[in-house]
C-alpha positions in Angstrom: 0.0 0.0 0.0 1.2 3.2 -1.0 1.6 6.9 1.1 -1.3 8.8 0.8 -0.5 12.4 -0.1 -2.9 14.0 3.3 -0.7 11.6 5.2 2.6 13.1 3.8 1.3 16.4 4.4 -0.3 15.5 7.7 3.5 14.8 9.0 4.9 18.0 7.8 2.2 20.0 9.4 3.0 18.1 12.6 6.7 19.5 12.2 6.2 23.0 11.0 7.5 24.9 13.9 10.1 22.4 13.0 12.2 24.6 10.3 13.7 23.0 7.4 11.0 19.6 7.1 10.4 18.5 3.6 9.4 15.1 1.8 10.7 13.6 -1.6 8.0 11.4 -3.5 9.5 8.0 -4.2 7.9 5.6 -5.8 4.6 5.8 -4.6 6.2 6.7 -0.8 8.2 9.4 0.9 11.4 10.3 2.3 11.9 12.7 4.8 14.0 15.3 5.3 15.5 17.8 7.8 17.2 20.6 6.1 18.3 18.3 2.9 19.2 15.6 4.9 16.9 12.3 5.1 15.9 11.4 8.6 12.7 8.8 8.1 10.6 7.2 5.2 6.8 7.4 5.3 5.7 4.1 4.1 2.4 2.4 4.2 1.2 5.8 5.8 3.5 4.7 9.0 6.4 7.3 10.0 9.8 5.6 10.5 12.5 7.5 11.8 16.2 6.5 11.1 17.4 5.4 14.7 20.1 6.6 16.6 21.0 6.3 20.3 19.5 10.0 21.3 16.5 9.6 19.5 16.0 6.2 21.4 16.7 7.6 25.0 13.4 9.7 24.4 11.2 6.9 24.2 10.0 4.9 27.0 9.6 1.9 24.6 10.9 2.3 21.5 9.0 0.6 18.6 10.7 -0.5 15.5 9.6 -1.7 12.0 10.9 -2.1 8.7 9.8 0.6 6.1 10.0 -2.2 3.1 11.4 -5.3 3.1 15.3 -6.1 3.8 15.4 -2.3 5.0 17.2 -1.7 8.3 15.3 -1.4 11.3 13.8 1.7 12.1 12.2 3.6 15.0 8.5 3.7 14.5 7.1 6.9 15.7 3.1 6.7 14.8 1.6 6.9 18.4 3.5 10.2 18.1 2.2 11.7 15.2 -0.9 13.7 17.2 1.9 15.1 19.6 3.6 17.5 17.4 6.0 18.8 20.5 6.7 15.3 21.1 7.2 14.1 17.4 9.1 17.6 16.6 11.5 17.1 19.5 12.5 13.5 18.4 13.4 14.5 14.8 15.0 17.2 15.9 16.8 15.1 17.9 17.4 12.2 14.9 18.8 14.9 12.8 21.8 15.9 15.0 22.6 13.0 15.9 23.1 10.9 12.1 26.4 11.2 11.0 27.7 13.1 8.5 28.0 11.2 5.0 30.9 9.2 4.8 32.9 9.0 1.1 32.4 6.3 -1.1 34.8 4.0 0.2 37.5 3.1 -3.2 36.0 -0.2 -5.4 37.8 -3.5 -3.8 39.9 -5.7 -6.1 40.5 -9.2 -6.0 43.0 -11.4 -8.0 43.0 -8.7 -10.9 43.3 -5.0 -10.0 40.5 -3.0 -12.4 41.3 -0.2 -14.0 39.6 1.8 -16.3 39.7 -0.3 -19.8 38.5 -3.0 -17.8 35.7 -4.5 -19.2 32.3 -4.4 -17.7 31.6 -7.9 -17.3 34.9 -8.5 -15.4 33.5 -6.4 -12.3 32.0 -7.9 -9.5 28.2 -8.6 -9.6 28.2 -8.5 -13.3 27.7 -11.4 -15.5 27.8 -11.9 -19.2 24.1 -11.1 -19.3 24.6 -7.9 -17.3 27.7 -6.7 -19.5 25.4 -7.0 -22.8 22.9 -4.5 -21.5 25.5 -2.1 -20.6 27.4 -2.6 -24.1 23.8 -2.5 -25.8 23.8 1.2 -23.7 27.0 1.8 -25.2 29.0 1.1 -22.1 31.5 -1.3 -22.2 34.2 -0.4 -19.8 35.0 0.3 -15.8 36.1 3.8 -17.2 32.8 4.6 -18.8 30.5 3.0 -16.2 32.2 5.2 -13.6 32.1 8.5 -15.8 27.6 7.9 -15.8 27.4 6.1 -12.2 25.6 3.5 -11.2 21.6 5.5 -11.1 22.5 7.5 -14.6 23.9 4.1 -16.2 20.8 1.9 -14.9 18.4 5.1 -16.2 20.1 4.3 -19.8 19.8 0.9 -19.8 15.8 0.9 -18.5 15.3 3.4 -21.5 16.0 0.9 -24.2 15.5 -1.8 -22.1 12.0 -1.7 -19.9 12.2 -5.0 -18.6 15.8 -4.0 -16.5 15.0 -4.9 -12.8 16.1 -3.0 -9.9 18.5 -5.7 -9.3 20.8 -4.8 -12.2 20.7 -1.1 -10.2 22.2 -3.3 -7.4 24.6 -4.9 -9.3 25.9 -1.7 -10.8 26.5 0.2 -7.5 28.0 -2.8 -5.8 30.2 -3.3 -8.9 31.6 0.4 -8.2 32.1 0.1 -4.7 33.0 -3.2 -4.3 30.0 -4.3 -2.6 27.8 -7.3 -2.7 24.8 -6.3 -4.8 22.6 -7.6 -1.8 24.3 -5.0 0.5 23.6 -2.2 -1.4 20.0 -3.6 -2.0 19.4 -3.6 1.8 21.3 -0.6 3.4 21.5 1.9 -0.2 18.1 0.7 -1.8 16.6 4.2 -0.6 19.2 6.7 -1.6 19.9 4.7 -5.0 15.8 5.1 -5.6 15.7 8.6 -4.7 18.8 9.3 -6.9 16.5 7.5 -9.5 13.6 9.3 -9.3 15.5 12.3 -9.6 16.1 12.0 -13.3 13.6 14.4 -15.2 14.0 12.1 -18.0 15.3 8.7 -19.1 18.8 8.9 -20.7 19.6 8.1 -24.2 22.5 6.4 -25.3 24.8 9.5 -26.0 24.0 11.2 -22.4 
């Protein structure tokens, strides 16, 4: 079940006194944010806040759920939503206390070291299968995969290719950062769809 839209809004009028509240529409749910930064999902018309040991002191009993499934745990703040000083101070509260983004940690290499004429379908997560699509998107190399990223070189693909799953969005990332693709499907799904939705536009093959 999707977000509703009054349920979004509801939240945000809940935080105005807040400063610096906004949502993102994503895929039929919402991420939240505090002055740019996400702190909680809306999904299924629940709140989840991203947890963090502050936030967690507040509460008596903490509640947790999972805003779709393989996500992280997450601190479920409905029974708060009617008590906006409440609900206000615990955001608050999550948004000083997430750390800061930390930098994309360099791709790790096994037997071969990659460089940037290597070809797609020697990267990890990425089969022969995998490494057609991208050379059918006119990608064929580490060098040109990192020049698009993972979200703009899945956007190509998807446009010539509708039947792409989200999995070969996976792949990609975890093929740049040396991840497992089922890592990055559990702890980056959010930010990678977000980064998808983003995209005014599909990309064609010369973009």
């Amino acid at each position: 079940m999707a977000t509703d839209a009054d349920f979004a809004a509801h939240v945000l009028e809940q935080l105005a006194e807040l400063g610096g509240m906004s949502t993102r529409r994503m895929f039929g749910e919402y991420a939240l944010y505090r002055y740019g930064q996400v702190v909680g999902l809306l999904c299924d018309n629940q709140m989840f806040l991203k947890p963090t040991e502050a936030a967690q002191a507040l509460l008596t009993e903490p509640a947790y759920g999972h805003p779709f499934p393989g996500a992280r745990p997450h601190l479920l703040v409905n029974e708060l939503l009617d008590d906006r000083e409440s609900l206000a101070k615990l955001v608050r509260v999550t948004s000083e206390n997430l750390p800061a983004s930390a930098p994309r940690k360099p791709r790790k290499t096994h037997a071969t070291k990659a460089d940037g004429t290597t070809p797609v379908g020697r990267l990890p997560n990425l089969g022969p299968k995998s490494a057609r699509m991208l050379a059918d998107a006119g990608i064929r190399t580490l060098a040109e995969l990192q020049a698009l990223g993972a979200v703009r070189a899945y956007a190509r693909i998807k446009a010539t290719q509708p039947g792409a799953s989200l999995n070969l969005l996976w792949a990609l990332e975890g093929a740049l950062t040396g991840s497992p693709w089922q890592t990055v499907a559990r702890e980056h799904r959010a930010s990678l769809l977000l980064a998808l939705d983003s995209l005014s536009a599909p990309l064609a093959p010369n973009q």
